[in-house]
C-alpha positions in Angstrom: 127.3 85.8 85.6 123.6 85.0 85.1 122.0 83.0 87.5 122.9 78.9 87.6 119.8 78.2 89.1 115.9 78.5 88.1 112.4 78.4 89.8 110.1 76.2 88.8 107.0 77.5 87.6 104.3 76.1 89.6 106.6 77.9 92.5 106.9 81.3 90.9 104.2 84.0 91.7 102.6 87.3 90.9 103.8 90.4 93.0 102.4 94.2 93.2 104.9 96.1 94.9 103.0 99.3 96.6 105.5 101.5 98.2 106.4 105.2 99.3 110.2 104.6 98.2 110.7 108.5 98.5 110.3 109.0 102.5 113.0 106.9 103.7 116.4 105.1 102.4 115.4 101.4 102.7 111.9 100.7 100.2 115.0 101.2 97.4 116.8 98.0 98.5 112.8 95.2 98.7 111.9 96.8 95.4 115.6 95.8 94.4 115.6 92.4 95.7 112.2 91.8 94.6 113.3 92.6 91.0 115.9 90.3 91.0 114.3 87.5 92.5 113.1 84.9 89.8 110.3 83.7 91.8 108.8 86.8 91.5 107.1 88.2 88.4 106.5 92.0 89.3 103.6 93.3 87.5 103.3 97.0 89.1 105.5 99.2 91.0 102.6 101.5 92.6 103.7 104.5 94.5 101.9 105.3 97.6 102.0 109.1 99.3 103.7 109.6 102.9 101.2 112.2 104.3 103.1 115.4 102.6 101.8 116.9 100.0 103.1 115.6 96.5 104.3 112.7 98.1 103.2 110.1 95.9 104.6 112.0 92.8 108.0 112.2 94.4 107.6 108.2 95.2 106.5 107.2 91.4 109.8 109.5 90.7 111.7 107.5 93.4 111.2 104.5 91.1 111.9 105.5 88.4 115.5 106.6 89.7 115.8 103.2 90.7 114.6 100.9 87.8 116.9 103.0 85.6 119.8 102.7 87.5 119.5 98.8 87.4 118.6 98.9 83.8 115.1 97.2 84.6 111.8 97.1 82.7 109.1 97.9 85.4 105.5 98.8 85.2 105.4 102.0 87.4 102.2 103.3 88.6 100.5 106.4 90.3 98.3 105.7 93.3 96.1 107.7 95.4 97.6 111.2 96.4 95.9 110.9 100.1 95.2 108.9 102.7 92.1 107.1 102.3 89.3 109.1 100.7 86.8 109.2 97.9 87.1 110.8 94.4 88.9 109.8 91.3 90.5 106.3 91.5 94.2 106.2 91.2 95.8 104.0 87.7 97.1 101.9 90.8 94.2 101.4 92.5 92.8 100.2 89.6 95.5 97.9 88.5 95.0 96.0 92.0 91.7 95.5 90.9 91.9 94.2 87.6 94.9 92.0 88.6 93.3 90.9 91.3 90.3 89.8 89.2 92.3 88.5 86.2 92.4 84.4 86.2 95.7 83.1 86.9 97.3 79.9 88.2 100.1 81.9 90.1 98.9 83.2 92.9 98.5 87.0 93.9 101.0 88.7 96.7 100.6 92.7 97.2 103.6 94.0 99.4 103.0 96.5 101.0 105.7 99.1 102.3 104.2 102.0 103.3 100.8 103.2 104.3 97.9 101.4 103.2 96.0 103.9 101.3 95.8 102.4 97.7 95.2 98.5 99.0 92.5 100.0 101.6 91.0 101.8 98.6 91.2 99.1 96.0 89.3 96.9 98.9 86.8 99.6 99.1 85.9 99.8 95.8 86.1 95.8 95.0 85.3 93.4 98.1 85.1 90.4 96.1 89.1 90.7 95.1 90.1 89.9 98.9 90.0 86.4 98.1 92.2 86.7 95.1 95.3 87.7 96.8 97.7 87.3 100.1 98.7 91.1 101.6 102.2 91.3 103.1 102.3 95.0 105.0 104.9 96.1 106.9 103.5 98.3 109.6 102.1 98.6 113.4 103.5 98.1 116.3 104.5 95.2 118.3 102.2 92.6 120.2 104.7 91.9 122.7 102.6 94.5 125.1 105.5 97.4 125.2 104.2 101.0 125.3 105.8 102.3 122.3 105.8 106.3 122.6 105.8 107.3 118.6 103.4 106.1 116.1 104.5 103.7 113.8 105.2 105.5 110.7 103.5 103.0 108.3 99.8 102.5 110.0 100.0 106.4 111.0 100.2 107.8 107.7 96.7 106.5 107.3 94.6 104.9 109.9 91.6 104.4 108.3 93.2 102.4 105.8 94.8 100.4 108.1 91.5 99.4 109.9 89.4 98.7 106.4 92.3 96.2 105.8 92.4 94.6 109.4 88.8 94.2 109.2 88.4 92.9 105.7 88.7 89.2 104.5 91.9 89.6 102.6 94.4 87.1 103.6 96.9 89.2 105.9 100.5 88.6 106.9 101.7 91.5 109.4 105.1 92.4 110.0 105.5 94.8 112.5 108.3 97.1 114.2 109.7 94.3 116.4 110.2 92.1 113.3 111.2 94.9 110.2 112.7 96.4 112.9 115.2 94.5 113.3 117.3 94.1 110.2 119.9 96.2 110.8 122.8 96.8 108.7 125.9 99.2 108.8 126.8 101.4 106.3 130.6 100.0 106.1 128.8 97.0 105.0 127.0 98.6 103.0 130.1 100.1 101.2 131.6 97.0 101.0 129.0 94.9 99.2 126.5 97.0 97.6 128.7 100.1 96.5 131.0 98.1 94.1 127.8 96.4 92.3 127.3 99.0 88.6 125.3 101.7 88.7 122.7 99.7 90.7 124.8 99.0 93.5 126.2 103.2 93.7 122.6 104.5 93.4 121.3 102.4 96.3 124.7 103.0 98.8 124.2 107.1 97.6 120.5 107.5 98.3 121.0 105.6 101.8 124.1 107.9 102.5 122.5 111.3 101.6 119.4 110.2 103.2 121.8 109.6 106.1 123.0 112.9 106.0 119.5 114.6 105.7 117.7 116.4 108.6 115.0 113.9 107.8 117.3 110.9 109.6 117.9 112.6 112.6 116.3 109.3 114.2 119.2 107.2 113.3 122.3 105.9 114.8 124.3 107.5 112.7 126.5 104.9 110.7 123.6 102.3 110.3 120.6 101.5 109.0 117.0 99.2 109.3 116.4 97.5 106.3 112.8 97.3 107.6 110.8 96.6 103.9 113.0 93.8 102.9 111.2 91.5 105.2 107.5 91.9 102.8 109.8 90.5 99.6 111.7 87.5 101.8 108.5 86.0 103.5 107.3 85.7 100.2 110.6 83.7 98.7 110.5 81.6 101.6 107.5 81.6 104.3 109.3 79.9 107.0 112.2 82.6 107.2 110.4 83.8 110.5 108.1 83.3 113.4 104.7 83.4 112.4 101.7 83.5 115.0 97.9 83.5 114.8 96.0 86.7 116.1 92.9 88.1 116.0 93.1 91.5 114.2 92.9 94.3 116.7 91.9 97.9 115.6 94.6 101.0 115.4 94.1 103.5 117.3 95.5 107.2 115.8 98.6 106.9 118.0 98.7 103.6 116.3 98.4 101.5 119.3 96.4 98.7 119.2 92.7 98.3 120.7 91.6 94.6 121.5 88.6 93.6 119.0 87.2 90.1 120.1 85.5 89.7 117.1 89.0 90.7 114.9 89.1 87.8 112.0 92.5 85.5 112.2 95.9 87.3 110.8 99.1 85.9 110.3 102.1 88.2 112.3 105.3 87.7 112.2 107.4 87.9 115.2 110.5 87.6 113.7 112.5 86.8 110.7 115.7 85.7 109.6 117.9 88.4 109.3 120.9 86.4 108.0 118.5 84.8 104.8 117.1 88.4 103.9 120.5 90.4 104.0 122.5 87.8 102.5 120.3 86.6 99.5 120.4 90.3 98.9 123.8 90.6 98.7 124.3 87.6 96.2 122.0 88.1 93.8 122.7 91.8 93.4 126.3 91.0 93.0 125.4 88.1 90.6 123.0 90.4 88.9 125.6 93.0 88.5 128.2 90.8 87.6 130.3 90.9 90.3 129.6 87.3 91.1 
């Protein structure tokens, strides 16, 4: 059943999706719900690296696997292959600039999933696009003044990247451990209502199952999950799905703590969000968008 409802569209925006799908079980599953979300147009799919070598090429691969298996036309993208350097500029790095630049009534969100490193570069090479877009990233730690003892995974891929985008003008909403951290789903559940949705439904419920299984997930609880990106495509569907605060933007630190910085411009962080909205508007439209609904 197609959907019996429509945006309107002065409501519906552009979206560049920048993710590292191939490190962890859960980017499969926004990038899905992004896609099937008719407020969104998605112009790019970029793939970000995850600090191993040939990361990014397994990530553009990652989505690939994915748009196929939901029969979707994408435009999938190489970024950079590196955390933040110089040299030749990525055919994703580029696209955030030109898109950024290109005149358009809808306005500009850039989720980001994974490390900064294409964003941070894109910034680099173009200042004057930070007041084209909004950035969504879902990274850092939390404010709440807990010492955390691992580095988030996100910022600590690369650093520097996260600082050039803290301390640039780009419009920022954060969403950090406390808050991506907290959608938590069980893989019974899982089974249950993604599994019997097509080809779409099995490839997701596989990937997060042998992921599960790998001796890359022995940080997990075993028979659940964090659905930790989902939050980047939800705040954008709906702003108000969470607690937002104010903040000056501090500086990372390479354990990925934070350091004070007085002079940190204003950020928008989320402190939490609505579990319930992201997970279950999930669920329906993949069900409705594989006909199960």
């Amino acid at each position: 059943m197609p959907f019996q409802f429509d945006v309107p569209e002065y409501k519906k925006v552009r979206v560049i999706i920048d993710t590292d799908v191939a490190c962890e079980a859960d980017d499969p599953f926004a990038i899905a719900h992004a896609l099937m979300s008719p407020k969104l147009l998605v112009k790019a799919i970029i793939a970000e690296h995850f600090r191993e070598a040939g990361s990014m090429e397994k990530s553009y691969q990652a989505i690939r696997l994915l748009t196929d298996s939901m029969n979707a036309e994408a435009n999938i993208l190489r970024g950079e292959e590196y955390p933040l350097r110089e040299g030749d500029v990525s055919e994703g790095v580029q696209f955030i600039i030109d898109e950024a630049r290109r005149e358009d009534e809808k306005p500009l969100f850039v989720l980001c999933l994974g490390a900064l490193s294409n964003l941070a570069r894109a910034i680099r090479l173009a200042p004057d696009i930070c007041g084209n877009m909004t950035v969504v990233t879902i990274g850092g730690q939390a404010y709440d003044g807990r010492s955390i003892p691992w580095r988030e995974f996100n910022f600590g891929n690369d650093v520097s990247a996260a600082n050039q985008v803290l301390a640039s003008s780009v419009p920022l909403w954060q969403i950090p451990n406390s808050a991506y951290g907290a959608i938590r789903v069980g893989l019974a559940e899982l089974q249950t209502k993604v599994l019997p949705c097509g080809k779409a439904g099995e490839y997701l419920f596989r990937q997060m199952v042998d992921y599960n299984l790998s001796d890359r997930a022995g940080w997990t609880a075993g028979e659940s999950w964090t659905l930790g990106d989902s939050p980047a495509v939800a705040v954008v569907l709906d702003p108000a799905i969470g607690v937002r605060t104010t903040r000056p933007a501090p500086i990372v630190n390479e354990d990925t703590s934070y350091q004070d910085n007085p002079n940190g411009r204003p950020i928008q962080v989320y402190d939490k969000v609505d579990s319930r909205y992201i997970l279950e508007d999930f669920f329906a439209k993949l069900a409705i968008y594989t006909g199960r609904a």
